[in-house]
KEFIFI-53688 format. One record per residue (C-alpha): residue number from 0; residue in three letters; x, y, z. Coordinates in Angstrom, 2 decimals, padded with zeros to 5 digits. Each point is the difference from the previous one (the first is absolute). Example, Ala and Ser with C-alpha at 12.3 -4.5 7.8 and 13.67 -1.06 7.14 Angstrom:
REC  num  residuo       px       py       pz
REC    0      Ala   012.30  -004.50   007.80
REC    1      Ser   001.37   003.44  -000.66
This chain:
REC  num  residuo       px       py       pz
REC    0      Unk   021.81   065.34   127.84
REC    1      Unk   002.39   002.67   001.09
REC    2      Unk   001.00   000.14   003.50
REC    3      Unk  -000.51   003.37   002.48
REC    4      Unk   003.24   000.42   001.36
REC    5      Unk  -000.19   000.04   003.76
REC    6      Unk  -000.08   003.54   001.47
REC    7      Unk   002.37  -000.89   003.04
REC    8      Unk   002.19  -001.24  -002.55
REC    9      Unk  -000.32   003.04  -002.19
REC   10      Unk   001.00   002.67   002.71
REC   11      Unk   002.92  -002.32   000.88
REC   12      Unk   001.19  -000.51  -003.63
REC   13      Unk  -000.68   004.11  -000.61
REC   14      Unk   002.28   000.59   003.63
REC   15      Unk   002.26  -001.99  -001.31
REC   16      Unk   000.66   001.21  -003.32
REC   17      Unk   000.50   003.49   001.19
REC   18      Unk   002.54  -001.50   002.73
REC   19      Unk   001.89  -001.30  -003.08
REC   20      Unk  -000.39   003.25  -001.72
REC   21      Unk   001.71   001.57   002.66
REC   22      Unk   002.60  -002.00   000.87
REC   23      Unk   000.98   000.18  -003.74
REC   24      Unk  -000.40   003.17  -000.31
REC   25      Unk   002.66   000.39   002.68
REC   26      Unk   001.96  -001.74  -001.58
REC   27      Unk   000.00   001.97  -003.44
REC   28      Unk   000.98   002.81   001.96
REC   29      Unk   003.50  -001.02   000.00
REC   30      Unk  -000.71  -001.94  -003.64
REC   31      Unk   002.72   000.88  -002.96
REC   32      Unk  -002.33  -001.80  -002.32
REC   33      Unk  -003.99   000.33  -000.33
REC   34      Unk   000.00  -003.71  -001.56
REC   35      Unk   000.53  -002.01   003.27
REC   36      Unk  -003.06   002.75   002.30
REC   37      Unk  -002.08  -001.59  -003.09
REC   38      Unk   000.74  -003.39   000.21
REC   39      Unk  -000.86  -000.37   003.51
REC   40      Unk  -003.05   001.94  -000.60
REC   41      Unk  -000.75  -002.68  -002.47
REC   42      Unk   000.48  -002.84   001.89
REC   43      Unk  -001.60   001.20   003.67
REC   44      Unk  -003.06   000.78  -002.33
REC   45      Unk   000.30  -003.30  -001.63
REC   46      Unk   000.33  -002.06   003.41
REC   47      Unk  -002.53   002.01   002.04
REC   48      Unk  -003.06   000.16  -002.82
REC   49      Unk   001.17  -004.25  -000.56
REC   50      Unk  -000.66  -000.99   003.78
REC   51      Unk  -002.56   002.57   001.44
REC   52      Unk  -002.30  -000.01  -003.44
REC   53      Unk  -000.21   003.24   000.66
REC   54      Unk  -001.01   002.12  -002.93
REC   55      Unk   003.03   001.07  -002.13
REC   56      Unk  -000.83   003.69  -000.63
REC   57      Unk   000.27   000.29   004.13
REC   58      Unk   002.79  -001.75   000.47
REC   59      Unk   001.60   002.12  -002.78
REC   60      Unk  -001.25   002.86   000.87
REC   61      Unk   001.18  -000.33   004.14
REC   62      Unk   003.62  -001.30  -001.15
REC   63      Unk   000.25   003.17  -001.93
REC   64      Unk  -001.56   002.53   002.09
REC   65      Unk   002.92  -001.55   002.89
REC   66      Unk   002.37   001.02  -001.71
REC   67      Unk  -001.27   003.58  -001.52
REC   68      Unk  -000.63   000.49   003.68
REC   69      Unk   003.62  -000.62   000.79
REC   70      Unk   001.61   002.21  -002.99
REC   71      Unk  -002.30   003.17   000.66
REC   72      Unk   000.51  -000.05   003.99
REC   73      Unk   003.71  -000.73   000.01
REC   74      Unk   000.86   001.51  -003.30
REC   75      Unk  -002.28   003.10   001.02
REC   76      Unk  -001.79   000.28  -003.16
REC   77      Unk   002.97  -001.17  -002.30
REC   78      Unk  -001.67  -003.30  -000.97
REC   79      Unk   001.28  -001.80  -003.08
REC   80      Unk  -002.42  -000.39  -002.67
REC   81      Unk   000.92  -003.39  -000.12
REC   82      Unk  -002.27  -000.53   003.05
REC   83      Unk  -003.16   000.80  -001.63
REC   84      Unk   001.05  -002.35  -003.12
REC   85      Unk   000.94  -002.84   002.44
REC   86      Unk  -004.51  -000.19   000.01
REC   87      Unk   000.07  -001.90  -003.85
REC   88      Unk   003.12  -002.70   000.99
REC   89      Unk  -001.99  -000.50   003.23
REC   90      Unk  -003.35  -000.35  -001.27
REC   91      Unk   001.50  -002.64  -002.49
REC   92      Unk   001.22  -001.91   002.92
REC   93      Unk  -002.56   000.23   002.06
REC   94      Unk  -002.92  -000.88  -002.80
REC   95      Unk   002.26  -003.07  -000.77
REC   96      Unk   000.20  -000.99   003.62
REC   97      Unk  -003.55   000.00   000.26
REC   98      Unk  -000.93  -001.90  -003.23
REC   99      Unk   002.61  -002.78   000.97
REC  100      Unk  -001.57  -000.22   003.26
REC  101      Unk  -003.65  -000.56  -001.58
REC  102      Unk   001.76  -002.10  -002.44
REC  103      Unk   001.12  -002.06   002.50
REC  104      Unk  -002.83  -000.25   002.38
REC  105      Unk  -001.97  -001.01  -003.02
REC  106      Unk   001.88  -002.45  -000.91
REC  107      Unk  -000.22  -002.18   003.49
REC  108      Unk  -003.58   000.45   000.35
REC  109      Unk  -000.67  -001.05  -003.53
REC  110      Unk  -002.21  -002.52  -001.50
REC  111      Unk   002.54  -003.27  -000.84
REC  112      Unk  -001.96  -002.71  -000.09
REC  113      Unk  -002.29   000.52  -002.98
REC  114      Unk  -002.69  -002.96  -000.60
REC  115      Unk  -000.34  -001.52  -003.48
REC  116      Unk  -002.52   002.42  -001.41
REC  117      Unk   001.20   003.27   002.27
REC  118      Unk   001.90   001.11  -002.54
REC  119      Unk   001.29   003.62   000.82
REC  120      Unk  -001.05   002.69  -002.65
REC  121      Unk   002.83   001.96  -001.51
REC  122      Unk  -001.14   003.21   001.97
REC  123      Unk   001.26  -001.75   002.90
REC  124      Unk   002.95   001.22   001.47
REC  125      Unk   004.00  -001.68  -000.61
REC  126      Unk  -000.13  -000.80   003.32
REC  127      Unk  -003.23  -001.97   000.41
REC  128      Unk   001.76  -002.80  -002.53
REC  129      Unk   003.45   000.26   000.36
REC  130      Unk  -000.78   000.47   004.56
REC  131      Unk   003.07  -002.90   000.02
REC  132      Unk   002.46   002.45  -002.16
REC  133      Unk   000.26   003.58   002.04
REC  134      Unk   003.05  -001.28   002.17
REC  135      Unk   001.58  -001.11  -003.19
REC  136      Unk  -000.76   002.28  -001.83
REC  137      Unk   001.38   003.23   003.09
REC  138      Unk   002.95  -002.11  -000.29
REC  139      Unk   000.44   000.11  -003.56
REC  140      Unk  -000.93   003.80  -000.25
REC  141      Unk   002.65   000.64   002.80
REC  142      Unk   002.69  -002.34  -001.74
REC  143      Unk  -000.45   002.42  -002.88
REC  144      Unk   000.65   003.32   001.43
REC  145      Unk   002.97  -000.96   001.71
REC  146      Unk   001.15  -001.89  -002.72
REC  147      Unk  -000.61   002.78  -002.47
REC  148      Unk   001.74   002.39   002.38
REC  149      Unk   003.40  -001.17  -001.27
REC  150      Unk  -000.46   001.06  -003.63
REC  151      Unk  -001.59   003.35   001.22
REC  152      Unk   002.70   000.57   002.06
REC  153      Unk   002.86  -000.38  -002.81
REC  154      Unk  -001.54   001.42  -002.36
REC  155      Unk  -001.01   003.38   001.58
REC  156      Unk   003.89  -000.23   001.12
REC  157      Unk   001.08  -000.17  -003.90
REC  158      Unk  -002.68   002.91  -000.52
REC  159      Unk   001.68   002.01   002.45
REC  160      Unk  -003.15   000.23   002.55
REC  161      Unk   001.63   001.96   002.54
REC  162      Unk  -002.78  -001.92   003.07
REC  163      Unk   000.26  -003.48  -002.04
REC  164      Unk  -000.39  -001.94   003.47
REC  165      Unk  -003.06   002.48   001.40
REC  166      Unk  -001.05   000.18  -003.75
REC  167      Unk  -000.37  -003.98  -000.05
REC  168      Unk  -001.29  -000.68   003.13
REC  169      Unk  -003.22   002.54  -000.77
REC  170      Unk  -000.65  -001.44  -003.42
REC  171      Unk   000.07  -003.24   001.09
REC  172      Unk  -002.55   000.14   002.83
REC  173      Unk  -001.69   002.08  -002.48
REC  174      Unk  -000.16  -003.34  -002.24
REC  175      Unk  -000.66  -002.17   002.44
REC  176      Unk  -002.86   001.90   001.44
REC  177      Unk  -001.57   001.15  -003.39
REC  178      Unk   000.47  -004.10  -001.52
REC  179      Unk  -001.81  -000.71   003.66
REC  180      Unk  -002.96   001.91  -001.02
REC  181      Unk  -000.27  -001.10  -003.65
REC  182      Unk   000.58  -003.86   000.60
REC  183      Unk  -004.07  -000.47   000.54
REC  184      Unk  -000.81   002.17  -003.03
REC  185      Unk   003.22  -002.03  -002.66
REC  186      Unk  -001.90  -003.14   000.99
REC  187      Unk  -003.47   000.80  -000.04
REC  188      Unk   000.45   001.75  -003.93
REC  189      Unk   002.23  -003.45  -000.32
REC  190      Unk  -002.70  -002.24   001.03
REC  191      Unk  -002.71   002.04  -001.90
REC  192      Unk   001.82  -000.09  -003.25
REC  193      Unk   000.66  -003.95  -000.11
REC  194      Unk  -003.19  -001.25   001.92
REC  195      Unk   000.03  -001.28   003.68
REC  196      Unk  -000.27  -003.98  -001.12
REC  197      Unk   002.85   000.13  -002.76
REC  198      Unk   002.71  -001.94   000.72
REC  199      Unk   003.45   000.77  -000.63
REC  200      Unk   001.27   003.46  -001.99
REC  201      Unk  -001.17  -000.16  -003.53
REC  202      Unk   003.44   001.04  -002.46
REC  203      Unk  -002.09   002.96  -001.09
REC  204      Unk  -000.08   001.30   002.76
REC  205      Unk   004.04   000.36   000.68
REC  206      Unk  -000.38   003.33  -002.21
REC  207      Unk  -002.28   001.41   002.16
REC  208      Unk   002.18  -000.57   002.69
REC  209      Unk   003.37   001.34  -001.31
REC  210      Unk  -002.38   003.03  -001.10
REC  211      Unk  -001.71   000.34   003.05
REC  212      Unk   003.80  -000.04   002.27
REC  213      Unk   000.88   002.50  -002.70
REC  214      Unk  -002.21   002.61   000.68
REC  215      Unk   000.50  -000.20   004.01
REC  216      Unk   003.45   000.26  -000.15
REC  217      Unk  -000.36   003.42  -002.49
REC  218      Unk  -002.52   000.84   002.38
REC  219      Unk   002.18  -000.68   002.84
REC  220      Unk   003.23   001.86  -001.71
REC  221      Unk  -002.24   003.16  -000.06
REC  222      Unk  -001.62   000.00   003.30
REC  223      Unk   003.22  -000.63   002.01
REC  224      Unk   001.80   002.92  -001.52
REC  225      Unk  -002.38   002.34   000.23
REC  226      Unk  -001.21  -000.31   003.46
REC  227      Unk   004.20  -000.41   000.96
REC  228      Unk  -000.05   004.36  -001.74
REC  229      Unk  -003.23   000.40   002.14
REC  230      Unk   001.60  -001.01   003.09
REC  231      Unk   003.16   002.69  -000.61
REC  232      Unk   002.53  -002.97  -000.56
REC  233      Unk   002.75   000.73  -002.61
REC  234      Unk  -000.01  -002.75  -002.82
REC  235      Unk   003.57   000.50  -000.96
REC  236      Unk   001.39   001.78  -003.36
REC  237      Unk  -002.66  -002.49  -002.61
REC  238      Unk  -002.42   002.31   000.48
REC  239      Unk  -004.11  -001.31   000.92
REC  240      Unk  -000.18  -001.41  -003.76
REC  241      Unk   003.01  -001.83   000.28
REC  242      Unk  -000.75  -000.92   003.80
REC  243      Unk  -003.24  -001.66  -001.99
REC  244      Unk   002.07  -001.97  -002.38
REC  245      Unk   002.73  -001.95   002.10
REC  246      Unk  -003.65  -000.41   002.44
REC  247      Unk  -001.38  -001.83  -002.85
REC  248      Unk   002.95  -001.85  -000.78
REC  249      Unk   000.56  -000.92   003.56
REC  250      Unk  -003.61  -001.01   001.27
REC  251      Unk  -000.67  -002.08  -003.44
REC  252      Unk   001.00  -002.85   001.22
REC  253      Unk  -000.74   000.04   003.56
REC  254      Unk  -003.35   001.19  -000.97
REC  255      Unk  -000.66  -003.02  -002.08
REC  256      Unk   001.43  -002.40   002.63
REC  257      Unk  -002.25   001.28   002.29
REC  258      Unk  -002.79   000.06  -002.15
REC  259      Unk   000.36  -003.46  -000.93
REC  260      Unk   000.21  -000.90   004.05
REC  261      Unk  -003.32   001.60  -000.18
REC  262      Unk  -001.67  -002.19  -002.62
REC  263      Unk   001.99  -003.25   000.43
REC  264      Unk  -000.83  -000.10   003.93
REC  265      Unk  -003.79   001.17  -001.02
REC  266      Unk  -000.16  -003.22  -002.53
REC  267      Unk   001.42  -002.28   002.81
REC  268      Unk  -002.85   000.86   002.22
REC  269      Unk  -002.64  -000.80  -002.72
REC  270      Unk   001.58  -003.27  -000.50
REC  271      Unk   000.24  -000.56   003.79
REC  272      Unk  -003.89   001.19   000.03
REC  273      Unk  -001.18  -002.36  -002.79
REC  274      Unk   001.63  -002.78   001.52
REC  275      Unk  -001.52   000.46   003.47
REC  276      Unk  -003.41   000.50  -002.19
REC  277      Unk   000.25  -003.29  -001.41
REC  278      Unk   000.68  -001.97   003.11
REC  279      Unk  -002.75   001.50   001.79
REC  280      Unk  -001.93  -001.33  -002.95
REC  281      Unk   001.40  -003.17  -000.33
REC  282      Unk  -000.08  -000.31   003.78
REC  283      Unk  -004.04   000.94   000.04
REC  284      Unk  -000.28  -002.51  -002.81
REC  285      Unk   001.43  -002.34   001.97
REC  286      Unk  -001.39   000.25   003.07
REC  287      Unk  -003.72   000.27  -001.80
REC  288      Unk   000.73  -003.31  -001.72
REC  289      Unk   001.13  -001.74   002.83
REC  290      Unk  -003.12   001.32   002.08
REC  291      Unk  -002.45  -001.39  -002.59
REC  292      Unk   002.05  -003.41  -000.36
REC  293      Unk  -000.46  -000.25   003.62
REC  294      Unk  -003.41   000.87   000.48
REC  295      Unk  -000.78  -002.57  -002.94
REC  296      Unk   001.99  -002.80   001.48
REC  297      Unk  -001.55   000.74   003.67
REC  298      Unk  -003.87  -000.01  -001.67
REC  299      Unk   000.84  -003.26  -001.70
REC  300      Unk   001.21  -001.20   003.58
REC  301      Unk  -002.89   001.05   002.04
REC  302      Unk  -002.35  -002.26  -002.01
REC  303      Unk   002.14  -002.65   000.02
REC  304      Unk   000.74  -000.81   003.76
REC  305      Unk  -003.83   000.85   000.66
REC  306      Unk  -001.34  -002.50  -002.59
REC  307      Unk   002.41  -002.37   002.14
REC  308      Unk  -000.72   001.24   003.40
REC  309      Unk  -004.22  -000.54  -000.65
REC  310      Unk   000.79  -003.22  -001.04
REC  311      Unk   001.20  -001.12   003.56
REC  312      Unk  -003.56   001.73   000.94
REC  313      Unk  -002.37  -002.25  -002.61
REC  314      Unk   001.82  -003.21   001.00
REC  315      Unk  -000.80   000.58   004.23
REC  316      Unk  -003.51   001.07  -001.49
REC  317      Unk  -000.09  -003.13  -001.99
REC  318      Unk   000.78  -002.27   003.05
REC  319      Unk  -002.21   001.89   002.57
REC  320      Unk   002.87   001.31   002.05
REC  321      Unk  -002.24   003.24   001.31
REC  322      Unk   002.48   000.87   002.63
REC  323      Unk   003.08  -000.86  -002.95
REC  324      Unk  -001.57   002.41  -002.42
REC  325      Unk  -000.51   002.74   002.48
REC  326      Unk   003.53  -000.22   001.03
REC  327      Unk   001.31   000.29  -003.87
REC  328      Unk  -002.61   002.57  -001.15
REC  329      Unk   001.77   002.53   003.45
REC  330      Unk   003.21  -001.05  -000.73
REC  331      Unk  -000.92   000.84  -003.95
REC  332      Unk  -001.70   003.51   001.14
REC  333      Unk   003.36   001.08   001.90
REC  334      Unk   001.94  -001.61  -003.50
REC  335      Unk  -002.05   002.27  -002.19
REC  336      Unk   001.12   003.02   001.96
REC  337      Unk   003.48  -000.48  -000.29
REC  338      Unk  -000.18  -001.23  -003.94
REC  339      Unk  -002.11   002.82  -000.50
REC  340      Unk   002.44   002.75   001.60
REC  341      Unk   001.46   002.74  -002.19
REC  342      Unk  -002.33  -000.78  -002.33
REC  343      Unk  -000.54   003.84  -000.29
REC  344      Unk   003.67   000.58  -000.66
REC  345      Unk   000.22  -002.44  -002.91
REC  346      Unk  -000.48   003.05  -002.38
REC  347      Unk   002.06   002.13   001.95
REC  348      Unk   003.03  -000.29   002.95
REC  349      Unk   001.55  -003.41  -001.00
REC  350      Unk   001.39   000.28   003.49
REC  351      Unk  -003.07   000.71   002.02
REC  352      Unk  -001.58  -003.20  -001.55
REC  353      Unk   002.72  -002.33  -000.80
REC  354      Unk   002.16  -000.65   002.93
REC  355      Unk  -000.93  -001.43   003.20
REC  356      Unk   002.36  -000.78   002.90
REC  357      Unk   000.75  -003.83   000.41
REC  358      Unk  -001.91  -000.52   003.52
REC  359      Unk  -003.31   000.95  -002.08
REC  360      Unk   000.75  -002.37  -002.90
REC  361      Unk   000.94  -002.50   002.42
REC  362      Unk  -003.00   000.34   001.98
REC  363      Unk  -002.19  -000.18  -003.04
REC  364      Unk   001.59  -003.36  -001.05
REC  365      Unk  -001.07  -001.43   003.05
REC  366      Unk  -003.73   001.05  -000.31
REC  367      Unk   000.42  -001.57  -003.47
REC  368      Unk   001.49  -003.03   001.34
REC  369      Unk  -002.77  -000.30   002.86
REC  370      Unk  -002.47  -000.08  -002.85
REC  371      Unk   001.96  -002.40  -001.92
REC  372      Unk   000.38  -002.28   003.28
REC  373      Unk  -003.69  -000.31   000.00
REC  374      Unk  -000.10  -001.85  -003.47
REC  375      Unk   003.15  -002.26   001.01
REC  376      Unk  -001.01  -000.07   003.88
REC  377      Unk   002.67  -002.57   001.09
REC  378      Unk   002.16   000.02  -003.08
REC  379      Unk   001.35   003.61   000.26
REC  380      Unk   002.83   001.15   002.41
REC  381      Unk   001.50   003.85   000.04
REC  382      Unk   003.09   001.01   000.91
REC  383      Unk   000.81   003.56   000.03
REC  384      Unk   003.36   001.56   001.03
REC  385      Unk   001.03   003.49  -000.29
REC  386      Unk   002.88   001.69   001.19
REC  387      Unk  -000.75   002.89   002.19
REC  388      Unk   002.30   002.25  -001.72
REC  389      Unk  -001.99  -000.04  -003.07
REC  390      Unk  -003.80   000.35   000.96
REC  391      Unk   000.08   003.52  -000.58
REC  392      Unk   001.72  -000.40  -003.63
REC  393      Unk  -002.25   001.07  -003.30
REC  394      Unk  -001.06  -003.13  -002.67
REC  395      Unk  -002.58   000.39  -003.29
REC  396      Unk  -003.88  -000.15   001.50
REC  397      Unk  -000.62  -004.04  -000.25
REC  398      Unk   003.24  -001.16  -001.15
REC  399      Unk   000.10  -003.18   002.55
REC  400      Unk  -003.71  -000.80  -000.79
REC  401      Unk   000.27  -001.48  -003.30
REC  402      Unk   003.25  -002.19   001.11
REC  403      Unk  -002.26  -001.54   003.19
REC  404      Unk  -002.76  -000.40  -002.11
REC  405      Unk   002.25  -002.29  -002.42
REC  406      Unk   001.82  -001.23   003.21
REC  407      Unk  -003.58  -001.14   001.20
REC  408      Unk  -001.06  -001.24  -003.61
REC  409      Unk   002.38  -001.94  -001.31
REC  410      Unk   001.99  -001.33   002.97
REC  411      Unk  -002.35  -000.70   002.81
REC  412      Unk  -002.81  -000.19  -002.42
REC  413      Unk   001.47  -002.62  -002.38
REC  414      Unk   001.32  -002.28   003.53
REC  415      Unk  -002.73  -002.67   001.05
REC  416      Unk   001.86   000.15   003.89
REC  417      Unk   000.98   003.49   001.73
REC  418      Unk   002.02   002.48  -000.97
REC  419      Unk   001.92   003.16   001.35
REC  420      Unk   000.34   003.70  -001.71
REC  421      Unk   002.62   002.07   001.04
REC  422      Unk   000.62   003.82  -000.32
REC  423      Unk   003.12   001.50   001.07
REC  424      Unk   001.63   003.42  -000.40
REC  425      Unk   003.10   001.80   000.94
REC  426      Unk   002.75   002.38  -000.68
REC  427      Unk   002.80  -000.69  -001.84
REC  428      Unk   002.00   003.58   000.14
REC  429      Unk  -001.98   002.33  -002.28
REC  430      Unk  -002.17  -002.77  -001.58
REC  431      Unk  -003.22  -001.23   001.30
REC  432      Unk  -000.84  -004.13  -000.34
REC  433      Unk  -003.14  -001.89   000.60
REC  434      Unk  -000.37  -003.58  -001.33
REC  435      Unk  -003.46  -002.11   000.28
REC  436      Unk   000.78  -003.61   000.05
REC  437      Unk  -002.29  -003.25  -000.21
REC  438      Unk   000.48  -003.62   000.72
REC  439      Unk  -001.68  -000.69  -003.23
REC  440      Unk   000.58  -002.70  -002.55
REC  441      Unk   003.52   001.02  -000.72
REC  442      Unk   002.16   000.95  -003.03
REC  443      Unk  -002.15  -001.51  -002.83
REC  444      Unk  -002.95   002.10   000.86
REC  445      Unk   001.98   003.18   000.83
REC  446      Unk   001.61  -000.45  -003.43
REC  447      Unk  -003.35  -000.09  -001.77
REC  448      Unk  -001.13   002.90   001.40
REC  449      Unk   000.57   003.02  -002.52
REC  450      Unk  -000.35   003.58   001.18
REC  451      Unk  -003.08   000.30  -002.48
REC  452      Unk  -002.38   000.27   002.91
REC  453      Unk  -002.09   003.23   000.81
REC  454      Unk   001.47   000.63   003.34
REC  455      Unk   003.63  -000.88  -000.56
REC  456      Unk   000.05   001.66  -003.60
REC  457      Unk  -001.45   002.68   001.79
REC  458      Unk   002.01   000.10   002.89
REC  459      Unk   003.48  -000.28  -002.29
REC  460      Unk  -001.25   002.74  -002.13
REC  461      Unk  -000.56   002.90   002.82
REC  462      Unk   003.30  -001.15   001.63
REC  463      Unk   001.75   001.07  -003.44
REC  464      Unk  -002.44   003.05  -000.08
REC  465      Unk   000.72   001.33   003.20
REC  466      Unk   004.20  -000.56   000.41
REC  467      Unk   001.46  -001.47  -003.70
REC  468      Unk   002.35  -002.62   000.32
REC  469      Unk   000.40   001.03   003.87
REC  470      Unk  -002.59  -002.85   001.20
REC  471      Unk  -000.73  -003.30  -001.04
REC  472      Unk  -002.34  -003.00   000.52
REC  473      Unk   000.88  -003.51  -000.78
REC  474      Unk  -001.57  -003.31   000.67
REC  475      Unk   002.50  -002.67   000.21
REC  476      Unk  -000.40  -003.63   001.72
REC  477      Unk   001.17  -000.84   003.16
REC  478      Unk   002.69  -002.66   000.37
REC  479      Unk  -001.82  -001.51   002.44
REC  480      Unk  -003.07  -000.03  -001.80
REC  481      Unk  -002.72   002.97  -000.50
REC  482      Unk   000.02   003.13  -001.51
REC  483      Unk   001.68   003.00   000.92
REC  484      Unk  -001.12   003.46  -001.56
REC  485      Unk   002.62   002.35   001.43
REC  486      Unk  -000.58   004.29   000.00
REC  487      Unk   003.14   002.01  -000.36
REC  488      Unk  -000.84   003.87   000.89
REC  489      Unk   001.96   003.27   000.84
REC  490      Unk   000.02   000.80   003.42
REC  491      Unk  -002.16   002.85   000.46
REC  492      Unk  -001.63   001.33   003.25
């Protein structure tokens, strides 16, 4: 959508262009040569139209009015006719000024992160694919003209060009400005003519190339000349045809460079944009997968520590304990609100649902463990301790539940006397630890306990889900005798 050029900006763009026109103007007064009153025509135009976006005919037209003003009042009517020319060279300038400007302020506010299937369509502007190329791509553009200035330069010397340096410094902007304005169109025919998803320049299409640099550098060899006679400057003793032929020769080869720029930084920026297109897909793939794993492995869970947790409910029931059973059904009302939480999110934010700050997990254990106190009444002892520093840190929904239920299971539950479970956690520098320990049989029955259960499969699978190979659970025997099943999480807060 094309953007109304502020009117403050406008009147101060227009007041400044005729300032410019002026000043120049006063200084062609005492000018030997019409060349250099030209070139600084050029380039005021140029610079105004670039940061005002001001419209180019304007600008073009104030620069040049400036300095007609100036010849009539202080020449008294003897005005070169140069001065009324000077309107094409600034016009050229100013138009290119303003295209490099939209060109430009396209290009920052363009759309770079395409999504898998937001492909662009080949209508599209260069500049709304290639939005990480313009700064490149001025620099290469610039690198040209001044690099192409040397050649110029020596051979409109050997030609005898009587202006070579004023001669070179105009036809270079010139090229600069008109290879500005013709960059979007070279890569929207390019992309066109090969298809936006082919990869890599096809041989066949090398002759095309070479044909296509061809024709702008015969195309360039006859404009140049032509609007040099327009402008009243001399193009030495070759003659316009001739001027044509050594332009040819000349701007062959930088034509071609810079044509090549064009393309080669044009087929960078598709392979930069398919490669951001396929990790945002393999990244949504991802993240999609790991979302349904989790949800799966948290419904699977759910059942599981309620089919437990009633259990402890039948067995009061069973022995008559009224008071007992009311306690465990509560305690079992509050459970099922926490081991039902983000149960919304399980299709959706794997954050919102899957991480809950160690205070709440800790606090949920011990409702589990009050239930679990009333089957073993005089058998089970708790001891929690958690570093302050790390109450407020993020672990998986339920990830110490399974390890206290297997804690309570097979240590206290396979003892005939007392016995203790212990949950710890702390910070070890950017790591997060929590152990559970029991005083449970000891290393034989630690050892014989596979991780083929529900809720330590489970438990092992989201940790490799949700961070790789940066967390791990193991359950190991304790030297002194019990189990062990230690949690090793990033830090995260």
């Amino acid at each position: 959508m094309p953007i109304t050029p502020n009117p403050s900006r406008v009147l101060s763009a227009t007041a400044l262009a005729l300032g410019a026109g002026l000043v120049i103007g006063w200084f062609d007064l005492s000018a030997t040569e019409v060349q250099g009153s030209v070139l600084l025509l050029m380039v005021a135009a140029f610079t105004i139209a670039l940061l005002s976006r001001a419209p180019g005919w304007l600008v073009a037209l104030a620069t040049t009015v400036g300095l007609t003003l100036v010849q009539a009042l202080l020449r008294r009517g003897n005005a070169n006719l140069g001065t009324l020319i000077a309107i094409v060279p600034t016009s050229i300038a100013a138009y290119g000024g303003t295209l490099l400007s939209a060109v430009l302020r396209s290009s920052s506010t363009s759309r770079t992160d395409q999504t898998a299937d937001d492909t662009p369509p080949a209508e599209v502007a260069w500049h709304d694919r290639a939005a990480s190329a313009p700064a490149l791509l001025g620099v290469a553009l610039v690198g040209c003209a001044i690099v192409g200035a040397v050649p110029v330069y020596a051979t409109s010397v050997a030609r005898g060009q009587p202006f070579a340096w004023w001669l070179t410094i105009i036809w270079q902007i010139i090229t600069f400005i008109a290879w500005a304005a013709a960059c979007g169109s070279v890569l929207r025919v390019w992309r066109a003519a090969r298809g936006i998803d082919a990869h890599g320049i096809a041989p066949r299409e090398i002759g095309t190339h070479a044909a296509v640099a061809t024709g702008v550098a015969a195309l360039h060899a006859i404009v140049l000349p032509l609007l040099t006679r327009l402008l009243f400057i001399p193009l030495g003793p070759a003659g316009i045809v001739g001027a044509m032929r050594w332009a040819f020769a000349v701007y062959l080869p930088l034509d071609a460079l810079t044509y090549c720029l064009i393309v080669g930084l044009g087929h960078a920026s598709d392979v930069q944009r398919r490669t951001r297109a396929a990790a945002t897909r393999e990244s949504a793939v991802r993240g999609e997968l790991a979302a349904s794993r989790l949800a799966s492995l948290r419904a699977q869970l759910r059942p599981h520590f309620l089919f437990n947790a009633l259990n402890a409910a039948i067995m009061l029931v069973r022995r008559g304990d009224a008071a007992g059973s009311e306690r465990v059904l509560t305690e079992l009302s509050d459970l099922l609100r926490y081991v039902l939480r983000g149960a919304e999110d399980d299709a959706g934010s794997v954050e919102n649902g899957e991480f809950v700050r160690v205070a709440d997990e800790v606090a949920f254990v011990e409702s589990y463990l009050a239930i679990e106190r009333q089957r073993f009444p005089d058998r089970l002892t708790a001891v929690i301790n958690v570093a302050d520093d790390v109450r407020d840190a993020l672990v998986p929904h339920l990830v110490l539940q399974p390890l206290v239920e297997n804690a309570v299971r097979h240590g206290v539950g396979a003892r005939l006397g007392a016995g203790t479970v212990t949950i710890r956690a702390w910070r070890e520098r950017d790591v997060l630890m929590m152990t559970v320990e029991d005083d449970g049989p000891g290393p034989i029955a630690a050892a014989a306990q596979p991780m083929h259960g529900i809720g330590l499969s489970n438990s092992q699978a989201r940790l490799t889900t949700l961070y790789g190979g940066a967390a791990t659970l193991t359950l190991v025997a304790r030297p002194a005798g019990g189990t062990e099943a230690r949690v090793v999480l990033p830090f995260r807060s």
